[in-house]
C-alpha positions in Angstrom: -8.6 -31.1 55.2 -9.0 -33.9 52.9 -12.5 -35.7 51.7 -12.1 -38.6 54.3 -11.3 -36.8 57.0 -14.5 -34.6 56.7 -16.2 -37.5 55.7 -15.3 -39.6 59.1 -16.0 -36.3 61.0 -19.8 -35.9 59.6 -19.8 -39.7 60.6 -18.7 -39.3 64.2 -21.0 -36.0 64.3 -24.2 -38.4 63.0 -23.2 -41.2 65.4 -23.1 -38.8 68.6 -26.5 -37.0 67.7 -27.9 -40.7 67.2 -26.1 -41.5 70.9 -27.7 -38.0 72.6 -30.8 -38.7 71.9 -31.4 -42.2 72.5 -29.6 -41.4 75.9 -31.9 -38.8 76.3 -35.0 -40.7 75.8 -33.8 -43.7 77.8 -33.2 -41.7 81.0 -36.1 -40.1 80.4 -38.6 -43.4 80.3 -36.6 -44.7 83.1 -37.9 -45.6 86.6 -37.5 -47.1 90.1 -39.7 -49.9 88.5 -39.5 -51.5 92.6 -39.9 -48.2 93.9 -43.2 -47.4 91.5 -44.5 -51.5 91.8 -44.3 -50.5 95.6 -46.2 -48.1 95.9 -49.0 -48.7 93.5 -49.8 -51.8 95.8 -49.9 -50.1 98.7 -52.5 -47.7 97.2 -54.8 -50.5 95.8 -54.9 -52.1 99.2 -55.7 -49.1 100.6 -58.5 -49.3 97.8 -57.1 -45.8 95.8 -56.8 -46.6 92.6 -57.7 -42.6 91.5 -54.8 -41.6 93.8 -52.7 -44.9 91.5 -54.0 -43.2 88.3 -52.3 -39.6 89.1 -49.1 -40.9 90.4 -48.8 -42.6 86.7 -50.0 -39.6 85.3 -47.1 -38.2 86.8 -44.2 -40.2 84.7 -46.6 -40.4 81.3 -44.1 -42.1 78.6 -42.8 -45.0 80.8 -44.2 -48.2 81.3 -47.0 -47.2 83.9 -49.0 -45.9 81.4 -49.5 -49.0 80.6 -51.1 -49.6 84.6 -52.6 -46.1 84.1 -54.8 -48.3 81.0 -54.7 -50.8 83.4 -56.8 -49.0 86.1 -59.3 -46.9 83.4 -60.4 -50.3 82.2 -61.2 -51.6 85.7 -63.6 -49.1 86.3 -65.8 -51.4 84.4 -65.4 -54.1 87.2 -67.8 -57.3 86.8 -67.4 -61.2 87.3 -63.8 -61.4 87.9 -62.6 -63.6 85.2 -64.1 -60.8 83.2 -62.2 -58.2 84.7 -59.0 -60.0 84.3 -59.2 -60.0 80.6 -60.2 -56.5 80.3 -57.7 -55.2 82.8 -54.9 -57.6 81.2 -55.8 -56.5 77.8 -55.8 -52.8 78.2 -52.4 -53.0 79.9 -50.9 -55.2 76.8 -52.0 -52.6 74.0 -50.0 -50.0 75.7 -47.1 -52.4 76.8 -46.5 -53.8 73.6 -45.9 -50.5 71.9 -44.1 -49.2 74.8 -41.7 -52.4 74.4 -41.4 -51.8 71.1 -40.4 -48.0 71.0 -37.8 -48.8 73.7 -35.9 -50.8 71.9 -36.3 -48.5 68.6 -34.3 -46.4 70.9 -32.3 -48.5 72.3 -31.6 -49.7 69.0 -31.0 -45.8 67.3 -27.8 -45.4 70.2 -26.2 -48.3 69.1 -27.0 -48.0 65.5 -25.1 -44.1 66.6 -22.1 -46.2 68.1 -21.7 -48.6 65.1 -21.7 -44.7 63.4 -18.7 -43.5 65.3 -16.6 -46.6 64.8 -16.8 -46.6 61.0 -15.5 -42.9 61.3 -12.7 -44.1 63.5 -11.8 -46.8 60.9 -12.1 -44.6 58.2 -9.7 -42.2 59.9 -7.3 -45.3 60.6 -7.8 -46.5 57.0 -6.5 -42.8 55.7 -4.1 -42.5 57.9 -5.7 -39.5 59.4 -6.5 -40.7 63.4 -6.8 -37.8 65.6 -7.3 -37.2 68.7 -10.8 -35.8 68.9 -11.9 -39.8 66.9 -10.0 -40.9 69.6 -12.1 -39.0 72.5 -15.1 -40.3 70.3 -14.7 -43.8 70.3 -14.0 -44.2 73.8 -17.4 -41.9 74.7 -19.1 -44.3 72.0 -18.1 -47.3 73.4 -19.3 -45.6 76.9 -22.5 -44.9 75.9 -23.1 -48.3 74.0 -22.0 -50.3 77.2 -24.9 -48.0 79.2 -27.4 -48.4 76.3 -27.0 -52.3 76.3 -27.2 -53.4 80.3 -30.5 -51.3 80.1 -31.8 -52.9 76.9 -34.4 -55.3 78.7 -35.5 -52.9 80.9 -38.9 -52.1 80.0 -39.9 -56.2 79.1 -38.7 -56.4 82.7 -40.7 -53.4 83.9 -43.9 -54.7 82.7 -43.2 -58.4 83.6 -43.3 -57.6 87.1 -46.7 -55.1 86.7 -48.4 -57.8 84.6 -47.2 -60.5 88.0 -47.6 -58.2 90.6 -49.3 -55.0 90.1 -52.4 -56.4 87.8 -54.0 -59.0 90.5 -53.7 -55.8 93.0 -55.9 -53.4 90.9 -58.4 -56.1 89.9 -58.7 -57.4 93.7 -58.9 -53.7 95.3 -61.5 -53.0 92.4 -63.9 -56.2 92.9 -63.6 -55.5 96.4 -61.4 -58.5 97.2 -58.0 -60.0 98.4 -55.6 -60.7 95.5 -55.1 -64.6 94.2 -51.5 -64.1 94.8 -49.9 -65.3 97.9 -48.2 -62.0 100.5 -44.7 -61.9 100.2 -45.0 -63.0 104.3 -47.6 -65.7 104.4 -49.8 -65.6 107.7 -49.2 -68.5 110.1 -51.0 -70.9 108.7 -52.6 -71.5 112.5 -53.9 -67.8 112.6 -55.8 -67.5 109.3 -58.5 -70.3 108.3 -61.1 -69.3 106.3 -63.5 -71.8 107.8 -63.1 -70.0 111.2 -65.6 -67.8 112.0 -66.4 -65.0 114.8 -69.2 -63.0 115.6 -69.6 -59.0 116.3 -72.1 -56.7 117.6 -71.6 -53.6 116.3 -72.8 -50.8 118.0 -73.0 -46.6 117.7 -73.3 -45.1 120.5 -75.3 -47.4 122.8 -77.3 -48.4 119.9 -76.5 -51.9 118.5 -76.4 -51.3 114.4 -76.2 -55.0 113.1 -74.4 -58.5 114.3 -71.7 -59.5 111.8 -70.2 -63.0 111.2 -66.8 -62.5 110.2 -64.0 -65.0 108.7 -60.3 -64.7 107.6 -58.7 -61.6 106.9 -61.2 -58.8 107.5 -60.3 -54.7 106.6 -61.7 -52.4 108.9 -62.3 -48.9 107.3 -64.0 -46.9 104.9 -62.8 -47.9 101.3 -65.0 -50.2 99.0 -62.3 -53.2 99.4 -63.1 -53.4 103.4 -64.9 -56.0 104.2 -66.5 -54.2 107.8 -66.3 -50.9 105.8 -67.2 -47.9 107.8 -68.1 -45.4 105.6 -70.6 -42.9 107.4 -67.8 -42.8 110.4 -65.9 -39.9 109.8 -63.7 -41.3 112.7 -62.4 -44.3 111.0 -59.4 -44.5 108.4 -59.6 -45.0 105.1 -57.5 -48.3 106.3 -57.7 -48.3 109.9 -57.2 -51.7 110.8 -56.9 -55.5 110.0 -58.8 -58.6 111.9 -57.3 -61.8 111.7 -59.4 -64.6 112.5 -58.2 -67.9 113.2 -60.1 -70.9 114.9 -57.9 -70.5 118.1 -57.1 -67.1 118.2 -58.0 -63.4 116.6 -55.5 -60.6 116.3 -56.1 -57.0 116.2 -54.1 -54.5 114.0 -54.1 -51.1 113.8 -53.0 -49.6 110.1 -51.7 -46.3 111.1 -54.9 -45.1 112.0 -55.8 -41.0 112.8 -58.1 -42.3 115.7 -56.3 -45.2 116.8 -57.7 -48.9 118.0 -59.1 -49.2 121.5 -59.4 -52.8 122.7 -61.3 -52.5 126.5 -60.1 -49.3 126.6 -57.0 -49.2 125.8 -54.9 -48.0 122.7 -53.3 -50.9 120.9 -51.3 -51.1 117.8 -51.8 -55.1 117.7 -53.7 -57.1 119.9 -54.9 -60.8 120.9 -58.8 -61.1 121.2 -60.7 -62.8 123.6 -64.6 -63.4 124.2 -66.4 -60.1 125.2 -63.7 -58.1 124.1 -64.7 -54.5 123.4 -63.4 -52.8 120.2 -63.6 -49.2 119.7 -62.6 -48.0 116.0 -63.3 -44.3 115.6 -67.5 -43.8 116.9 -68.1 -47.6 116.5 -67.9 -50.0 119.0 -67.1 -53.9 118.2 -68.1 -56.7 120.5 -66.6 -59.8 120.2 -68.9 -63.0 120.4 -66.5 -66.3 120.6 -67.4 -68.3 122.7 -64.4 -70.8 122.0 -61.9 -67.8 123.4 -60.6 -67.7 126.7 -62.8 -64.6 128.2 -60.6 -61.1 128.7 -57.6 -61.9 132.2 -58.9 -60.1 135.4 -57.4 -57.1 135.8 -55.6 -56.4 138.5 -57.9 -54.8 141.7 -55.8 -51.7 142.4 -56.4 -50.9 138.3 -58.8 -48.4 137.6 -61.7 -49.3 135.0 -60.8 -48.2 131.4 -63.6 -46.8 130.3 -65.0 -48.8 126.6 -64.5 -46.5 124.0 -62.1 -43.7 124.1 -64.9 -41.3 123.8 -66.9 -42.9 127.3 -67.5 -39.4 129.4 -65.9 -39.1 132.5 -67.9 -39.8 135.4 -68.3 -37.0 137.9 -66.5 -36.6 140.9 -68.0 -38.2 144.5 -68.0 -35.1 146.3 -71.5 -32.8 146.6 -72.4 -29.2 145.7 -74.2 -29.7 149.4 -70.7 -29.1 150.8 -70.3 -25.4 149.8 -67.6 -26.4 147.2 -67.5 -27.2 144.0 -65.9 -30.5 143.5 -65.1 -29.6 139.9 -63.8 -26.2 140.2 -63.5 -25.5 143.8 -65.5 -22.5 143.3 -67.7 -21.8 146.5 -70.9 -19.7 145.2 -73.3 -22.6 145.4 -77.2 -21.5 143.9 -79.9 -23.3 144.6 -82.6 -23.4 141.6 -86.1 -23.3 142.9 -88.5 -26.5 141.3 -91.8 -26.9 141.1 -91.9 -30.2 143.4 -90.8 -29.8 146.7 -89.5 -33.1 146.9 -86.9 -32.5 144.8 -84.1 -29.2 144.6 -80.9 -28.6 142.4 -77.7 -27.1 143.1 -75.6 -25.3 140.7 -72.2 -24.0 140.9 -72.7 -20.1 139.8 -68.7 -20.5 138.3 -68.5 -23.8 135.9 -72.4 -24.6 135.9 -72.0 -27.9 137.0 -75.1 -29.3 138.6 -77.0 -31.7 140.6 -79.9 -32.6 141.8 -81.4 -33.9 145.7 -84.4 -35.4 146.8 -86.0 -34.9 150.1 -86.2 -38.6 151.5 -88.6 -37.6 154.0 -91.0 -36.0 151.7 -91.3 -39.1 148.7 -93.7 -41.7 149.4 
C-alpha cells in the first residue's frame, strides 16, 4: 500500500469520525419544536409553570433550556414591562450559546464531509480509487445533505419560543392573558371588555362575596384564574372559562373532574341567562344580568333539577304512619317516646329513617 493511499484512507477515517459525531449530537439536541411549543402553552394557561420547568428538564441540551432560564427568572414576577426584560433576557444568554454550539456542530460534519472528498480526490489523483472511497463519498455526501436542511434548526427553534412561548410564561406568571392574539380569535360580538356581569357566589347556602366580572374569566384554582377557587377542593385546577359579552355569556367547561352544572344540569358549553345558577365543584354562581333574557320555562311534565349537583334528595311522600317504610319497605315501625306530648317520632328499626308528627288537637 503506497503513502497516498494510506494517506487518503486516514483522511476518509478523520472525515467519518468528524461526520458520527456531529450526527450524533444533532439528533441528539433535536426536537418536535411544535410538539414541545405545544405543550408548554397549554401548561402556562393552565398556570404550571413548575410542571413546564421538568418537562424541559427532561431534554437538557436543546433549545428549551433556554425556556427552562426562561421560567427560573419569572419567578421574580413584578410590573410587567419588567418581567419581559428579565424573562427575555434570561432566555437570550442561553439561546445565543445554544445557537452558536449548533452550528459548531453543524459546522464540524461538514468540515468531516469536505475531509472525505479530499481523500476521494487524492485517491483519483493517484490513481488508486477503490471501492470502499467510493462507499465513502456517497455516505459523505448523505450525511452532508442531512446536516445542511437541519442547519437553521435551532435559530428557528428559538424564534418561535421567543414569539410564542415567552408572552405565555410572563402572562400565566403576572396572573394575566397573553398580549398575543389566540390563534382562533373570539367573535368579536361575544367578548367586550367593557361588558360587565354580576355574580353571587355562594357555599353552601351561605353567600361568600358578589363579583363583577368582564371578558374572558378562568374559573379554577391556579394563580392565573381570575374567579380562582383555591380552598375548593372540588374545582379544577382549570375547570372552566366565562365569556362575557354585552349580549350574551357562554359557559365552558375545561375537562373538569367535577364537571359544570348550569340549573342543574351537566354542561360542557352553555349560553347564560339572568338568574342562571352555576354549580362548579361546592360553589354555587348566580348570575345577575339583568339585560339577559331570564332562563326558557321548562316544560311542566319536567321534573325540577335540583341546583347544584350535590342538592340532597328530597324524601319520599309516603309516611312511616302507614306501617311501611317508604325508603326501604321495611315494616318494623318504632315509635320514640318525647318529652311533649304534642309531638311523637317514628323510626324505621331497618334504615333509621325518621320522622316526626304533631298532635293537631293538642297544639294551641
Amino acid at each position: 500500500m503506497t503513502g497516498s493511499q494510506l494517506t487518503s484512507y486516514a483522511l476518509a477515517a478523520l472525515g467519518g469520525v468528524m461526520i458520527g459525531l456531529a450526527l450524533v449530537d444533532v439528533t441528539r439536541r433535536r426536537i418536535n419544536v411544535a410538539a414541545a411549543n405545544s405543550m408548554i402553552i397549554k401548561l402556562a394557561l393552565a398556570g404550571n409553570l413548575d410542571r413546564a420547568t421538568k418537562l424541559c428538564a427532561a431534554a437538557r441540551g436543546t433549545y428549551l433550556d433556554a425556556i427552562a432560564a426562561a421560567i427560573e427568572r419569572s419567578k421574580d414576577a413584578g410590573e410587567r414591562s419588567a418581567t419581559e426584560i428579565a424573562v427575555h433576557g434570561a432566555f437570550d444568554e442561553v439561546a445565543k450559546p445554544g445557537a452558536a454550539r449548533w452550528l459548531r456542530m453543524n459546522e464540524r460534519g461538514l468540515l468531516g464531509v469536505v475531509a472525505v472528498g479530499g481523500a476521494v480526490a487524492l485517491a483519483i489523483s493517484s490513481n488508486e480509487l477503490t471501492p470502499a472511497h467510493e462507499v465513502a463519498a456517497a455516505v459523505a455526501a448523505l450525511a452532508g445533505l442531512w446536516l445542511l436542511a437541519r442547519r437553521n434548526y435551532y435559530a428557528t427553534a428559538i424564534a418561535q419560543a421567543r414569539s410564542k412561548v415567552l408572552p405565555e410564561i410572563i402572562a400565566a406568571r403576572l396572573g394575566g392573558t397573553s398580549s398575543t392574539p389566540s390563534t382562533v380569535p373570539p367573535a368579536p360580538s361575544m367578548i367586550e371588555p367593557s361588558a360587565t356581569a354580576q355574580f353571587r357566589i355562594f357555599r353552601g347556602d351561605r353567600l361568600i362575596e358578589t363579583r363583577s366580572l368582564s371578558g374572558i374569566v378562568k374559573i379554577g384554582t391556579v394563580p392565573a384564574a381570575q374567579l380562582r377557587l383555591g380552598d375548593d377542593d372540588q374545582v379544577s385546577r382549570m375547570h372552566a372559562i366565562l365569556e362575557i359579552g354585552a349580549d350574551q355569556i357562554q359557559i365552558i367547561d375545561l375537562g373538569s373532574r367535577t364537571g359544570t352544572f348550569v340549573n342543574g344540569q351537566k354542561v360542557n358549553k352553555a349560553m347564560l341567562h339572568d338568574g342562571d345558577k352555576i354549580a362548579v365543584g361546592s360553589t354555587r354562581l348566580e348570575l345577575v344580568h339583568p339585560g339577559l333574557p331570564p332562563p326558557p320555562a321548562r316544560p311542566a311534565s319536567s321534573p325540577a333539577s335540583p341546583v347544584s349537583p350535590a342538592a340532597p334528595v328530597a324524601p319520599p311522600a309516603s309516611s312511616l304512619a302507614s306501617g311501611t317504610c317508604p325508603l326501604c319497605k321495611h315494616t318494623e315501625i318504632k315509635t320514640v317516646q318525647r318529652d311533649d306530648p304534642r309531638f311523637r317520632t317514628l323510626v324505621c328499626a331497618a334504615c333509621g329513617y325518621a320522622q316526626e308528627f304533631a298532635n293537631l288537637d293538642a297544639l294551641p
